[in-house]
C-alpha positions in Angstrom: 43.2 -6.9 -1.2 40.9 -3.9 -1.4 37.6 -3.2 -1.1 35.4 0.1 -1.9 31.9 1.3 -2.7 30.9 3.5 -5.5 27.5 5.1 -4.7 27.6 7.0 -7.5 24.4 6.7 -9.7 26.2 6.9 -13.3 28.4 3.9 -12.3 25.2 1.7 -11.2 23.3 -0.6 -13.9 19.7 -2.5 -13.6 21.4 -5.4 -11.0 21.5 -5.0 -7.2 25.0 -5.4 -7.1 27.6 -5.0 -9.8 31.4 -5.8 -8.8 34.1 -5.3 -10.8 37.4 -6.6 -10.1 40.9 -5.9 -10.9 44.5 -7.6 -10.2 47.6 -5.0 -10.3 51.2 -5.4 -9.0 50.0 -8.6 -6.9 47.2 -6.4 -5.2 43.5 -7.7 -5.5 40.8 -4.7 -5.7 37.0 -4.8 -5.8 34.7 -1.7 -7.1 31.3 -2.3 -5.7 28.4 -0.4 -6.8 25.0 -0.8 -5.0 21.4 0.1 -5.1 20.9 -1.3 -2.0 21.5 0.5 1.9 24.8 1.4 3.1 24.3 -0.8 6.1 23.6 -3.9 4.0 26.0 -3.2 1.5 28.3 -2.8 4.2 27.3 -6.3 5.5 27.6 -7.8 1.6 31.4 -6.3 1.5 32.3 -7.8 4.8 30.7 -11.0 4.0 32.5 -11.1 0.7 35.8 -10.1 2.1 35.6 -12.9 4.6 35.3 -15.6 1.7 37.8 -14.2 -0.6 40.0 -14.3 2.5 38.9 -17.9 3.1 39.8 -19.2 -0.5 43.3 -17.3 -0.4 44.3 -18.8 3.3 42.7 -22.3 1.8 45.4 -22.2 -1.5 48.4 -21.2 0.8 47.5 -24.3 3.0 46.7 -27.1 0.8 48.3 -29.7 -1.8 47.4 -30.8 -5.5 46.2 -33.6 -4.3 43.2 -32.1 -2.0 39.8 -33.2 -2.8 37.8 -30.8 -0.7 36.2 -27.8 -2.0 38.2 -24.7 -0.4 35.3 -23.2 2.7 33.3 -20.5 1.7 33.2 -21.4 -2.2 29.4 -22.4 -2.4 29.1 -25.3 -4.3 26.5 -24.3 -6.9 23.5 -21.2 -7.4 19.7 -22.2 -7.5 17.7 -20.0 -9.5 13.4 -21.1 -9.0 11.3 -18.4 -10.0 8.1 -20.3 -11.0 6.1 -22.0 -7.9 3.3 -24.6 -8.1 1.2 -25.6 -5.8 3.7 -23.9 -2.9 6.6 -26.2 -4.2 9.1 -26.3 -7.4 8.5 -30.4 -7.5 6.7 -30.2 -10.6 9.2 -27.9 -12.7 12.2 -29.6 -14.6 15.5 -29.3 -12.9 19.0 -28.6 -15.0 21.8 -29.1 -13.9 24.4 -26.9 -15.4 28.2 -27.2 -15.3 31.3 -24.6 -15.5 33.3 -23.5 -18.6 37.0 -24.2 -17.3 38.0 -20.6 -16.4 34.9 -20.2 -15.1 32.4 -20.7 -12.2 28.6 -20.4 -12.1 28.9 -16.5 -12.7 29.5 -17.4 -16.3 26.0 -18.2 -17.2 24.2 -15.4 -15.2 23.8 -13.0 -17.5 22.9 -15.6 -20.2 21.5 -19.1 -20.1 20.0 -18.1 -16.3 18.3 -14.3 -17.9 16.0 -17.1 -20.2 14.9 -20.1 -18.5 12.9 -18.5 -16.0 10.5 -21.8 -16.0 13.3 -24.2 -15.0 14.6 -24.8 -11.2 18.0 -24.3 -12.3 20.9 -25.5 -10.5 24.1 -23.3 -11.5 27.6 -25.6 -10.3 30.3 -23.5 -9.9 34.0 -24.9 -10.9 35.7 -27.1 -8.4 38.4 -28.4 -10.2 39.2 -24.3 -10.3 38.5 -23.6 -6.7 40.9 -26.5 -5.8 43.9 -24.7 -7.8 43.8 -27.2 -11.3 45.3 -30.5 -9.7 47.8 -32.3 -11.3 46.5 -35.6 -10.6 43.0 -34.5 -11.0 40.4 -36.4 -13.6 37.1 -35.7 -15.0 36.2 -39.0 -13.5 36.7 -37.7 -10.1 35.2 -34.4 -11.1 31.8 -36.2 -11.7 31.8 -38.2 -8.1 32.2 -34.8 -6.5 29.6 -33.3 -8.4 27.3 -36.2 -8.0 26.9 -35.7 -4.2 25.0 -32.6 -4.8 23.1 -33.9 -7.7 22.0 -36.7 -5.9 21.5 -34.7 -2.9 18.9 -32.4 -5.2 17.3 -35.3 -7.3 17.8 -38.5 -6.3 16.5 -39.9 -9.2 16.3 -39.4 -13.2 15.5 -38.8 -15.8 18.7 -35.8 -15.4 18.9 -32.9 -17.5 22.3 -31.3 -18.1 24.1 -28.3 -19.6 27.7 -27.8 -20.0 29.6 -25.3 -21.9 33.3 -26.6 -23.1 34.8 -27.9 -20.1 31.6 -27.8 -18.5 30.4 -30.1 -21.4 33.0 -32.8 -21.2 31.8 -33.0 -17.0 28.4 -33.3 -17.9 29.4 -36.5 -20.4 31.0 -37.9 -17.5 28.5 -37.4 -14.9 25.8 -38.7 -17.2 28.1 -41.7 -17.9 28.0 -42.7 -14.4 24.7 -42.2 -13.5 23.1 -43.9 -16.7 26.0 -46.9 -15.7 24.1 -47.0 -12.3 20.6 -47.7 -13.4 19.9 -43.7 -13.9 18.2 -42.4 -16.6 19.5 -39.1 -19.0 16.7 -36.6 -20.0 18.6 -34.4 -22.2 22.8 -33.7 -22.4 23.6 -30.6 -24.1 26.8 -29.7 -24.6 28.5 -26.4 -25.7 31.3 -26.3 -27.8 33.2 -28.8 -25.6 36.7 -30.4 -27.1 36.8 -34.2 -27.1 39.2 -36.3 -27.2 42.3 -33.9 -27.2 45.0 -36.5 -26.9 43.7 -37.8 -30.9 43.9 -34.1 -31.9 47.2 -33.2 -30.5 48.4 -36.5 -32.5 46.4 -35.2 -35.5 48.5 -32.1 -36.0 51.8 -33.3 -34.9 52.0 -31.8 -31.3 54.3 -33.7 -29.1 52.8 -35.8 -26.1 54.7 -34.1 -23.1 53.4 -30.6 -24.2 50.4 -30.1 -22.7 48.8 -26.9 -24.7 45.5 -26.9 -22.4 44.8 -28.2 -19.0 46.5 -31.5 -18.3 42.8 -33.5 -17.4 41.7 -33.2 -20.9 44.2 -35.2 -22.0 43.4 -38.2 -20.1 39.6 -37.8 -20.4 39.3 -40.5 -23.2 36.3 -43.2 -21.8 35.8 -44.9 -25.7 32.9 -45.6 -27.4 32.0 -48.5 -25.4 32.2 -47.4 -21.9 30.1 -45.2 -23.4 27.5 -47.0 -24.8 25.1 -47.6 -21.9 24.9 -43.6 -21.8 23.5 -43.5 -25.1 21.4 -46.4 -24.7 19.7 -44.4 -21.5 19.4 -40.8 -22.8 16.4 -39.3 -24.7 18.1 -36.7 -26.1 22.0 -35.1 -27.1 23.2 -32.8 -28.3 26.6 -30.2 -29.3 26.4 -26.9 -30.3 29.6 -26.2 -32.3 31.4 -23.0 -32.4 31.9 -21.4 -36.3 34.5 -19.3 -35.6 37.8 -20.5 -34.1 38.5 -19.2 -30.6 40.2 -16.4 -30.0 41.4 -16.7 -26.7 45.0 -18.7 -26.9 47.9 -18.0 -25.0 50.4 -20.0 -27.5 51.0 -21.2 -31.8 50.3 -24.5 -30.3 47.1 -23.7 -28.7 45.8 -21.4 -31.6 46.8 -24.9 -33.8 44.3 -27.0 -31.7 41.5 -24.6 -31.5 42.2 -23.7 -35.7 41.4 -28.1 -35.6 38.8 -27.8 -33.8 37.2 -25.3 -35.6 37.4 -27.1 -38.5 36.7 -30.4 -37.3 33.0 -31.4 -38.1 32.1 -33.2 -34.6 34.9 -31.7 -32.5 36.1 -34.8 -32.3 33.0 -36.2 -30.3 32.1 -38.2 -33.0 35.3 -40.3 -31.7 33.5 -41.1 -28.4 29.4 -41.7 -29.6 28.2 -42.4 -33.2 27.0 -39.3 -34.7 23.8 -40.9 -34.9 23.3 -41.1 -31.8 22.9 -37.5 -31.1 22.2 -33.8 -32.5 24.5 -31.6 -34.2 23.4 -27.3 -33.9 25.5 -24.4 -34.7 26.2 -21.1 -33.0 26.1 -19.5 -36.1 29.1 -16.6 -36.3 30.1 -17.3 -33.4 33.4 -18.5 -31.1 34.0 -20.4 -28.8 33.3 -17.7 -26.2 31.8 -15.0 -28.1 28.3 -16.7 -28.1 27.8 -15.3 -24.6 27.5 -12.3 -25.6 25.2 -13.4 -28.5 21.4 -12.8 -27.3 19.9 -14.9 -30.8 22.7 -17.5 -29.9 21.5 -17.9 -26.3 18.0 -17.8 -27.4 18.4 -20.6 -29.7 20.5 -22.6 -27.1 17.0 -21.9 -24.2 14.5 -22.6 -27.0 16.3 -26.0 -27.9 16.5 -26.4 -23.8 12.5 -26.0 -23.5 11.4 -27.6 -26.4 13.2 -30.9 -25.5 12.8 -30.8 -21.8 9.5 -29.0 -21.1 
């Protein structure tokens, strides 16, 4: 692993720290460019080194089977820039949950950039930091998540935000607070995948080939484990790509997402009636393109604040 500075002032942007990273020929290097002293960039790199280190010794050590976040991976990011009264008690908490191949770093220079008036709790992706189990589930996911939510806000009404993966999480976690007593503000969900194992059977692709991560398959609760959720949330809603994503690694995989594209519910219609909750498009967009999208991300924050403010 290596680690340098670039003080050059072409190289910097308007951030206080921009890292770029690169793997090559089993070597890990970081570029870091700073606006801030040498002395506390210095104590940033060393800092930073130390937990990269942490995570790598972590993955040598442990099994599929651990259930223990790997040390020095901070669970989640809290972004709070409106005070009242001294304290943030009165301003509306989301919770919001990791794409897949992501961590909290995925929304940062998004969803975070527009809801300054939010306390806004950023998860990053455990079932990644833990090296994709085997024998991992959504289910246990949401209890491992829940510790910290309940840790933040003991009680509802909850407000959530999950992109794909992230969304299919945030399902689950509302699932098992609304099934013990809790109450759902608002569940949006960004072009998430439901029910996977139905469209794998759709289009003919054998059981045993698993063409994305193995815990989507299993992640199928049913309508009526299910229907307390509904019963105890104000509002849902899916915003549904229009453009199939282009990021697949096989014909298989590029045959689910071409479903999924053209799917009208994406397949969440399977799990909650359609009436139950609000259908919004990211116009033009894929799956992951949106990010990059600033009238996409608007109208994602404006549907945020107008439903939850």
């Amino acid at each position: 692993m290596e680690l340098t500075i670039d003080s050059s002032s072409s190289n910097k942007n308007s951030s206080a720290i921009d890292i770029t990273g690169i793997c090559s020929r089993g070597v890990l290097s970081f570029k870091i460019g700073s606006y801030l002293s040498e002395k506390t960039t210095r104590r940033f790199i060393t800092n930073f080194k130390g937990m990269l280190e942490n995570i790598i010794n972590f993955h040598k050590n442990s099994t599929s089977s651990t259930r223990q976040l790997p040390i020095g991976v901070e669970p989640y990011f809290q972004f709070c820039s409106v005070i009242v009264d001294g304290t943030s008690s009165s301003i509306p908490t989301l919770f919001v949950l990791p794409p897949g191949e992501g961590g909290a770093e995925s929304y940062f220079g998004n969803i975070a950039q527009n809801l300054g008036g939010f306390n806004l709790i950023i998860f990053n992706n455990f079932y990644l930091a833990m090296n994709k189990p085997d024998t991992c589930s959504f289910e246990q996911l949401a209890k491992m998540y829940l510790k910290y939510i309940r840790e933040l806000q003991p009680h509802g009404p909850y407000h959530f935000l999950g992109w794909s993966f992230g969304g299919l999480l945030s399902l689950e976690i509302s699932k098992q607070l609304t099934n013990s007593g809790e109450k759902i503000g608002t569940l949006t969900m960004i072009d998430s995948y439901f029910n996977v194992i139905k469209a794998c059977h759709d289009i003919g692709l054998p059981k045993e080939k698993y063409v994305i991560d193995r815990i989507n398959y299993a992640y199928t609760p049913g309508e009526s484990c299910l229907k307390n959720f509904v019963e105890n949330s104000n509002k849902i809603a899916l915003f549904k790509a229009t453009r199939i994503n282009e990021k697949y690694d096989s014909d298989p995989q590029f045959l689910l997402y071409e479903y999924y594209r053209n799917s009208k519910y994406n397949n969440l219609d399977t799990l909650i009636d359609p009436g139950s909750w609000n259908l919004l498009y990211l116009d033009s967009e894929s799956h992951n393109s949106w990010v990059h999208n600033k009238s996409q991300v608007d109208k994602i924050c404006d549907f945020l604040v107008s439903n939850i403010m």
